[in-house]
Each structure stands twice: as C-alpha cells, then as structure tokens.
N, C-alpha and C positions, 0 to 999 in steps of 0.2 A: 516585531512579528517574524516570523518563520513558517518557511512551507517543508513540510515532511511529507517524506515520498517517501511510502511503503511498496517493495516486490513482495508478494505473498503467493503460499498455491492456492484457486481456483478454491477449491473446498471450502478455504479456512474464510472465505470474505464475508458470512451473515458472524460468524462469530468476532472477528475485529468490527464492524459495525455496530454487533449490538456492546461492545466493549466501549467502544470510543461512545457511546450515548450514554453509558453508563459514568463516564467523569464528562458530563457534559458538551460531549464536542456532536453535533446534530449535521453537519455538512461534509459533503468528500467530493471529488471526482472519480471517476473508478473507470478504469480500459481492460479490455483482454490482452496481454503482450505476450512477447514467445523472447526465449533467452537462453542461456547456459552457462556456468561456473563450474561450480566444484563437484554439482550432481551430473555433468557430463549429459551426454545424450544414452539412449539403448536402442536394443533393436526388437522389432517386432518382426511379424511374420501375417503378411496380407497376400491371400489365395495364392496359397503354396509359395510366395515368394518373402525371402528375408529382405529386409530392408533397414538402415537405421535411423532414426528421429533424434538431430541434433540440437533442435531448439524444443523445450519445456513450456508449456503452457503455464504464462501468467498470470498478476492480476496485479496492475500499480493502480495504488492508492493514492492522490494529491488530499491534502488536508492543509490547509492555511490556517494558523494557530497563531494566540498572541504567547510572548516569549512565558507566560505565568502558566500556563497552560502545556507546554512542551513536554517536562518530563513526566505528566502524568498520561499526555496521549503517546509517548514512546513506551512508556510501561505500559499499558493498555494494546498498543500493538504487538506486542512481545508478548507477550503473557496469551492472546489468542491467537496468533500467527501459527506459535511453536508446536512442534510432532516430534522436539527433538534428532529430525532423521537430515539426512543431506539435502537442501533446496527449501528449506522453510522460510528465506530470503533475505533479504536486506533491507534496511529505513537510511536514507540519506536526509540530510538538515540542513536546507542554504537558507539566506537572509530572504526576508520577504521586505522591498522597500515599500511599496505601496499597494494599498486596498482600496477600491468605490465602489460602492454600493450604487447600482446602474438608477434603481427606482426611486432612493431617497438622497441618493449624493451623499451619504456618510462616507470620510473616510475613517485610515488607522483600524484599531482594535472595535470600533462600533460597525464599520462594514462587516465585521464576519460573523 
C-alpha cells in the first residue's frame, strides 16, 4: 500500500476528484494549505497599498492506495492537476505500512 499526496491549485480539485473516480479510487482527504516554490510569491495592491503574498493557496490531496492501483491514480492526478503554467504542484509517494478499517476491522488492501 501507498499514500500519495497530491499539492494541486484550488481550482483544479472537482477535476482530480472526478478523475481519480473515474479509475476507481472513491476516497481522499483534502486540506486548504498555503506554500511556495518555483511560482514564488507576487504582489497585490489592497486600498492603495502594495503589498506582497508569499505563500500560494493550496489544496493537498491524501489518497491511501493499494500498490496495483498507484500508477494509474498518479496519471489521473497529473493529467487533471496540469494548466501546464508554474505551481500546478507536486505528488509525493511514501510507503503506507498499515490500514483498519475502524467499523469492520478489515485491515491491508480490504480497509481502503
């Protein structure tokens, strides 16, 4: 098993949702995060004053995946993430050791 964590912009998350349903993955956790990389911060301009906005509004994805399942929800994130422009995000892949299922006590691949 594996947990893939997607950073995505704000926008794009009913289209990686309804993406990831589309190869069957039906569960996520989903947060608002703030960040910055390579799209930097810019600046605006609030009642006549400049100011700059260094952190980017997020959206990380958690998705607990069995390992059969992985490259088709990473091509599924990828494929409705992308605007091709700077800050369309990042997918990180660490090991997932265990899953339970709190209501029926399945663990492994049958919890998710």
């Amino acid at each position: 098993m594996k947990m893939l964590i997607a950073i995505i912009k704000p926008f794009k998350l009913d289209d990686v949702r309804e993406a990831l349903q589309q190869v069957g993955i039906d569960g996520m956790t989903v947060e608002d995060v703030k960040g910055f990389g390579r799209q930097k911060g810019h600046t605006e301009l609030y009642r006549g004053a400049e100011y700059v906005v260094e952190f980017q509004p997020k959206v990380k994805i958690q998705i607990a995946v069995s390992d059969a399942e992985l490259a088709s929800a990473i091509e599924a994130v990828c494929a409705a993430a992308a605007t091709g422009k700077v800050g369309d995000g990042k997918i990180f892949v660490t090991p997932l050791e265990e899953s339970l299922r709190i209501r029926t006590g399945e663990t492994g691949d049958q919890a998710l």
